[in-house]
C-alpha positions as CSV (number, residue, x, y, z in Angstrom):
1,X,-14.5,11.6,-27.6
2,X,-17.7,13.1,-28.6
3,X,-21.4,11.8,-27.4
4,X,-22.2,8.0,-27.5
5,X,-24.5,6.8,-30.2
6,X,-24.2,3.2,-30.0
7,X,-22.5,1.3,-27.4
8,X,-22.5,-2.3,-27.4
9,X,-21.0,-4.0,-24.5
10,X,-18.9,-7.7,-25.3
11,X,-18.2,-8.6,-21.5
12,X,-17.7,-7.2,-18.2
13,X,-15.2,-8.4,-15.5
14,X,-15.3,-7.0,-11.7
15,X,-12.3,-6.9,-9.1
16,X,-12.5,-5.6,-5.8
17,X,-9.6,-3.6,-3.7
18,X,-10.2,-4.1,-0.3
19,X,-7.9,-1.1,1.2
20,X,-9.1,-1.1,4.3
21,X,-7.8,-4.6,4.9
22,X,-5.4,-4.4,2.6
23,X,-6.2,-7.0,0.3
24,X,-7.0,-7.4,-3.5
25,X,-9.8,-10.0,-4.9
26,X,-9.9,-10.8,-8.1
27,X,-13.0,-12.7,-10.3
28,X,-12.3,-15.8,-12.5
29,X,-15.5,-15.6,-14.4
30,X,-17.1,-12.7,-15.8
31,X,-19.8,-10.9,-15.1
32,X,-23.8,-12.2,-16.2
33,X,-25.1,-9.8,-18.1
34,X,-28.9,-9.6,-17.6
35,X,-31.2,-6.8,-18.1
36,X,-30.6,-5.4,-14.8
37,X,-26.9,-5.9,-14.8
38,X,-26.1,-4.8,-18.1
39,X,-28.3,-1.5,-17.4
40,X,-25.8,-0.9,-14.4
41,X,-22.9,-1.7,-16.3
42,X,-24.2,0.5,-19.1
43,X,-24.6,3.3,-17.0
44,X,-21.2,3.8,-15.3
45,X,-19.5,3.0,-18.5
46,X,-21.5,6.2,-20.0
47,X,-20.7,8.1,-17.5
48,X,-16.4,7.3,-17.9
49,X,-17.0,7.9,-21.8
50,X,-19.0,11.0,-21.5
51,X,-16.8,12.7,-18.9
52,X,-15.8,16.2,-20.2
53,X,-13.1,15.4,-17.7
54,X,-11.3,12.6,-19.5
55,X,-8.4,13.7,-20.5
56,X,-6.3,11.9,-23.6
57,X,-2.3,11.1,-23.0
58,X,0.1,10.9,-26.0
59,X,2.0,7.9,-25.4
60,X,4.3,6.0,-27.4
61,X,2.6,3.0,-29.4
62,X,4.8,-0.4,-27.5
63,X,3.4,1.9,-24.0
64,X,2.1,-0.8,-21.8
65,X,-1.3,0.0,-21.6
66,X,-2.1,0.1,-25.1
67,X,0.0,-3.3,-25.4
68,X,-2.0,-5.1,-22.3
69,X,-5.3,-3.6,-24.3
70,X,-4.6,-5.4,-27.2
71,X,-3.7,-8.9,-25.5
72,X,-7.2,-8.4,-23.8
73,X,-8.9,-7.6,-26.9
74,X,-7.5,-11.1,-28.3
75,X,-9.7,-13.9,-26.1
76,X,-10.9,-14.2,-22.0
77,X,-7.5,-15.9,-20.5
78,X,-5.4,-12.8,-21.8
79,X,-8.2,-10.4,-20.6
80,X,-8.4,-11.8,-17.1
81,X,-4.7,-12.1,-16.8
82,X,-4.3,-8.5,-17.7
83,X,-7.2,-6.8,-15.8
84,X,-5.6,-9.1,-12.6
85,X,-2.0,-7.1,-13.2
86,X,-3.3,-3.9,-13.7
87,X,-5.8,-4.3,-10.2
88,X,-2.4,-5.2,-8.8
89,X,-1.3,-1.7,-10.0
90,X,-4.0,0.0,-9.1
91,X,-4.0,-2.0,-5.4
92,X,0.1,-1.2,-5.0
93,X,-0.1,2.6,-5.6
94,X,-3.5,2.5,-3.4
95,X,-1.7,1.2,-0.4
96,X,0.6,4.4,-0.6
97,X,-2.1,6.2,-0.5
98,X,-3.6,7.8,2.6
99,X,-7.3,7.4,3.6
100,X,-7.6,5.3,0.4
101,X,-11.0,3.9,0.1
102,X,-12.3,0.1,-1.0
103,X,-13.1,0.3,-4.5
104,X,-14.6,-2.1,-7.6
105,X,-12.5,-2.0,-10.4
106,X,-14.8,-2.8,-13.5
107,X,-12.9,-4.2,-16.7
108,X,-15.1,-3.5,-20.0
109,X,-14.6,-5.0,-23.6
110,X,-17.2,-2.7,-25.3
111,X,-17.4,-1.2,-29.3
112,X,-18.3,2.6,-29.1
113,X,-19.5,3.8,-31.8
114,X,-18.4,0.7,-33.9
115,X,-14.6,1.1,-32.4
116,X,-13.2,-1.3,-30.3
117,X,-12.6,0.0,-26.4
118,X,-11.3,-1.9,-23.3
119,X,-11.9,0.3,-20.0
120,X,-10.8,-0.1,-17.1
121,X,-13.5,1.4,-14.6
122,X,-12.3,2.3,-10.7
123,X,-16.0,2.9,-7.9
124,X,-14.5,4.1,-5.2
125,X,-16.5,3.0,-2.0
126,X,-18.2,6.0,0.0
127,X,-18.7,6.4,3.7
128,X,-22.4,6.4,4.8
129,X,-23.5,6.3,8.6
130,X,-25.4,3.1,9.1
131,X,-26.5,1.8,12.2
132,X,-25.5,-1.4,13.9
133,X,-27.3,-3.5,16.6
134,X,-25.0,-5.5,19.3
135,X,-25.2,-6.6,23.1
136,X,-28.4,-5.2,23.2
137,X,-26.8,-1.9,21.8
138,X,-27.8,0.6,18.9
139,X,-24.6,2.4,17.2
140,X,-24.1,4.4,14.2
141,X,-21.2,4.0,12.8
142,X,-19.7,5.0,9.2
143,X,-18.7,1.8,6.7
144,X,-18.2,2.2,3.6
145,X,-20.8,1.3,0.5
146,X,-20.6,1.1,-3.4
147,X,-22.2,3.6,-4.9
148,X,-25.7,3.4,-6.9
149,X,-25.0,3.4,-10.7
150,X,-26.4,7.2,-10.9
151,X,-22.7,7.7,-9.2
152,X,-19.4,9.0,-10.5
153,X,-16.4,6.7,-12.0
154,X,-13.7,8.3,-9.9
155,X,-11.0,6.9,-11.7
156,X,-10.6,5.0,-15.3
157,X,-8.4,4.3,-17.7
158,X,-9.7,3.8,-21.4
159,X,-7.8,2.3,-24.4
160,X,-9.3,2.4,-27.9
161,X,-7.8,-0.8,-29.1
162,X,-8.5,-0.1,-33.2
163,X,-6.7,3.5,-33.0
164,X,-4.4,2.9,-30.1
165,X,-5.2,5.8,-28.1
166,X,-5.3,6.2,-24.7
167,X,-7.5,8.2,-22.0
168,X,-7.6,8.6,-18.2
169,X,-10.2,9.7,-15.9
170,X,-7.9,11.1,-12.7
171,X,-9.4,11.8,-9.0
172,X,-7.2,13.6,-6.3
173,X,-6.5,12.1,-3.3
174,X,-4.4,13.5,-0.2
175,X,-0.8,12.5,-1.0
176,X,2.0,13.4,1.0
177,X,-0.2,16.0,2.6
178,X,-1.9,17.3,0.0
179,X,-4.5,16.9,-2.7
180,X,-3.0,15.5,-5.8
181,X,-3.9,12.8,-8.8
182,X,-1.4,9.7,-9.3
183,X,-2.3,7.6,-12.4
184,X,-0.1,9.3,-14.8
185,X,2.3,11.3,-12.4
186,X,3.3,7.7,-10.9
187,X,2.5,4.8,-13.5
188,X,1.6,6.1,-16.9
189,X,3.6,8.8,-17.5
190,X,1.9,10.1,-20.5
191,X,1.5,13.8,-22.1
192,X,-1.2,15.4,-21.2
193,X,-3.9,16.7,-23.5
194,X,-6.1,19.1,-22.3
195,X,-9.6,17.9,-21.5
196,X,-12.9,19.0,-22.9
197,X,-13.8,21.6,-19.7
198,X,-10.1,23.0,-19.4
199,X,-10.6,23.5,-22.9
200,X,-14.2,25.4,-22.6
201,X,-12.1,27.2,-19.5
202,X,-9.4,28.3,-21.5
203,X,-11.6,29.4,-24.5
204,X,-13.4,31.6,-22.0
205,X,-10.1,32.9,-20.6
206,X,-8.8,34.2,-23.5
207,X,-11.8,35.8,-24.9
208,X,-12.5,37.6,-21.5
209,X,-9.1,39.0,-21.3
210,X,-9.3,40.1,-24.9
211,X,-13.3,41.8,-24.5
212,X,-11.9,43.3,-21.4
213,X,-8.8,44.5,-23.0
214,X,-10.0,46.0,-26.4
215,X,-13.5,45.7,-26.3
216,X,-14.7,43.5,-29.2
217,X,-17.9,43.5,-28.3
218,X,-19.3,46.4,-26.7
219,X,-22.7,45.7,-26.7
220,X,-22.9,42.0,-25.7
221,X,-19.7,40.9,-24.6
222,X,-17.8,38.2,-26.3
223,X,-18.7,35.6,-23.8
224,X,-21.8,35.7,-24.8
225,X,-21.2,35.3,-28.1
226,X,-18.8,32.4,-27.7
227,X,-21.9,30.6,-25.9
228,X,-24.0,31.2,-28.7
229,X,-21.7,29.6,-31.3
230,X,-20.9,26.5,-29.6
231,X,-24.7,26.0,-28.8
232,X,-24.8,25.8,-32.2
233,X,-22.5,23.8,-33.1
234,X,-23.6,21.3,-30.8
235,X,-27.7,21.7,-32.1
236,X,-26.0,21.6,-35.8
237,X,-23.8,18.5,-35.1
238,X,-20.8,20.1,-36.0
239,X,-17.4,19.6,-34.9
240,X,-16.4,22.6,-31.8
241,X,-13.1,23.8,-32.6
242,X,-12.2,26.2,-29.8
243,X,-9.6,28.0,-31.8
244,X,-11.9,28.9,-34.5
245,X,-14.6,29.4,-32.5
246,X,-12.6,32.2,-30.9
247,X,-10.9,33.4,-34.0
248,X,-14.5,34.6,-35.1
249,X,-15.7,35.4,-32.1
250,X,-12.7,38.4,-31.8
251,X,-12.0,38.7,-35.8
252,X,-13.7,42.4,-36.0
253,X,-10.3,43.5,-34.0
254,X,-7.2,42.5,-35.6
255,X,-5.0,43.1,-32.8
256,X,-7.6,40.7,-30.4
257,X,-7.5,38.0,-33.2
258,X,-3.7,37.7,-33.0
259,X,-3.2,38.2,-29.5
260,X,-6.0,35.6,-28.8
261,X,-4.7,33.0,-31.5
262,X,-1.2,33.2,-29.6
263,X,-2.4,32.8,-26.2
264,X,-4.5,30.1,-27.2
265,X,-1.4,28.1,-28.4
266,X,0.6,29.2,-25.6
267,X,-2.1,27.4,-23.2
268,X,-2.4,24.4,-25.1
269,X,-5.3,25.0,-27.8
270,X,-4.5,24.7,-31.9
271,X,-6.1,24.6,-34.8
272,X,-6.3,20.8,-34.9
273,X,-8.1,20.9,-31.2
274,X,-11.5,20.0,-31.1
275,X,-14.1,19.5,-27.8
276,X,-15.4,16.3,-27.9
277,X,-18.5,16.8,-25.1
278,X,-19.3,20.2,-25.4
279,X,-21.2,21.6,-21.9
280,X,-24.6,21.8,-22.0
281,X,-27.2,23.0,-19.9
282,X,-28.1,26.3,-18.3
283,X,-24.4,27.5,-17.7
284,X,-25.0,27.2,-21.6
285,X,-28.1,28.6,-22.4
286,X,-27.8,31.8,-20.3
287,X,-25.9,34.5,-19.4
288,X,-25.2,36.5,-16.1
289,X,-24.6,40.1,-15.9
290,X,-23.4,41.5,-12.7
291,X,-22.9,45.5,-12.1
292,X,-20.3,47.0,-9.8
293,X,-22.8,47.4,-7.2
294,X,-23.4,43.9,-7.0
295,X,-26.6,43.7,-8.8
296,X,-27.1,40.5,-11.0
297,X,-29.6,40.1,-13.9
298,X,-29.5,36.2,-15.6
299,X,-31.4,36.0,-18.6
300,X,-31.3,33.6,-22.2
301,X,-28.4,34.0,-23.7
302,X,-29.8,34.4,-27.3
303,X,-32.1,36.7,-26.2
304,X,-29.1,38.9,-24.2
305,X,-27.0,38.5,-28.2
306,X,-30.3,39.9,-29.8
307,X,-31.5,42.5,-27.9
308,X,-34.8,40.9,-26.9
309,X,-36.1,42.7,-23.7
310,X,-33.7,44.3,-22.0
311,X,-31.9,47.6,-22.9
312,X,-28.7,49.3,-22.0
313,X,-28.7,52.6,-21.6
314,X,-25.9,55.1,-21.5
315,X,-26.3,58.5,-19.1
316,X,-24.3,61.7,-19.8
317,X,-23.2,60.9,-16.2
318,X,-20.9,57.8,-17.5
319,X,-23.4,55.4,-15.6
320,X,-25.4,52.6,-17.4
321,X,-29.1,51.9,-17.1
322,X,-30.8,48.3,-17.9
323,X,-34.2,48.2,-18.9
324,X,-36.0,45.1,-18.7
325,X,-39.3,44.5,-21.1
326,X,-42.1,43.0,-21.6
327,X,-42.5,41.1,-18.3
328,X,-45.6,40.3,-17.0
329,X,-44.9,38.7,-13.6
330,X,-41.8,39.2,-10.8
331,X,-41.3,36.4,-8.5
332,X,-39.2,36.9,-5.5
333,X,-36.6,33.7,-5.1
């Protein structure tokens, strides 16, 4: 989806599932948006947007979500009616659902960037130990609390109304004895897209198996490299296009460009794919190097790409020396 630049949010509706005593309450007036409500509401609908974890489903355009979206982008009556049947969904697959917590289930009419979104927000409850006071008794016990709004959206499902598109957010949950997501395996039934990080993941695959393979890059390693060219991409605000990205990351090596280009199809990644949130951060900006002997140097990753103090150097033995410059201070961490 990309980063937000403006978000301005029309009106907020808030359900609660109640799993643990099995019941589902619904609002019949909306939300008051204040300044310390809407800052809440702000917040946890940045964090659904901004997930590099949101994962877009190709659906057909009549698809009931995208149909309910645009009935509750019309007035309030048709956006309370629909945000009550889709809590009922979300309460009726809950139920099935072992260990299931309580949740809030936040409805959003918001524009994004001047596009038109409805979201559909699911808070899942977390236990906390708290302590209780009875009979002259002092207990802790666990009970289960909403989450401040620095928290995760666990689960969400977001419709861009204008485009008709469709995105889901997906926890796991223990089903049928094991960890598994339901939203699209048992309602939606969508095709998946790959999301932003299994995009980065698969980028990284490839050109790992192909550095390893033929050696692209002997004196940096393609990694790297790749690291270097999506940080700038993201500092030039220009689109990150894993395909091409890795295309001239391995393009000195015929052989590593077309073997890459194929597997990179194969795993889901075209021409046409782009990542929307690129990761940021130190996983980014730096680079680890790790010998066979366990040892493990982490340093900038522009400065690993050019050179800047540290050196490699080859021994007639076959072994490999790194020299580290210009440092003034060790600490010990």
């Amino acid at each position: 989806m990309g980063n937000i630049n403006t978000l301005i949010i029309n009106k907020i509706l808030v359900h609660f599932i109640d799993q643990e005593h099995k019941k589902l309450h619904t609002s019949q007036e909306f939300a008051a948006l204040n300044d310390t409500t809407r800052d809440y509401y702000r917040k946890r609908v940045e964090k659904a947007l901004n997930s590099n974890q949101l994962k877009e489903l190709t659906v057909p355009s009549l698809h009931e979500l995208l149909l309910r979206g645009e009935q509750m982008a019309e007035n309030d009556e048709n956006f309370k009616t629909q945000a009550k049947e889709i809590s009922e969904h979300f309460f009726a697959l809950g139920s099935k659902i072992e260990a299931m917590p309580n949740a809030n289930i936040i409805y959003v009419d918001c524009y994004r960037d001047g596009v038109h979104f409805i979201a559909t927000l699911k808070v899942d409850y977390k236990y906390v130990p708290v302590c209780v006071f009875d009979d002259d008794n002092v207990r802790i016990v666990q009970q289960q609390l909403l989450p401040t709004a620095a928290g995760k959206v666990d689960e969400a499902i977001v419709m861009d109304v204008d485009n008709k598109k469709l995105w889901i957010l997906e926890k796991k949950y223990l089903i049928d004895g094991k960890m598994a997501t339901y939203l699209n395996a048992q309602w939606i039934k969508g095709e998946e897209n790959l999301t932003d990080r299994q995009k980065f993941n698969t980028m990284k695959k490839v050109v790992n198996k192909m550095d390893s393979q033929y050696h692209v890059s002997k004196d940096t390693g393609a990694l790297p490299l790749m690291k270097q060219e999506i940080n700038e991409k993201v500092m030039n605000n220009e689109a990150v296009k894993p395909y091409e990205i890795v295309q001239k990351i391995l393009e000195k090596d015929y052989q590593a460009s077309e073997e890459s280009g194929l597997m990179l199809k194969d795993l889901g990644i075209d021409e046409r794919s782009v990542i929307s949130i690129a990761p940021t951060g130190k996983t980014m900006e730096t680079c680890k190097l790790v010998t066979d002997n366990d040892i493990e140097v982490q340093m900038p990753v522009d400065d690993y790409v050019a050179g800047l103090n540290i050196e490699q150097v080859h021994n007639p033995d076959g072994t490999t020396s790194i020299i580290l410059k210009n440092i003034n201070e060790i600490v010990i961490k």
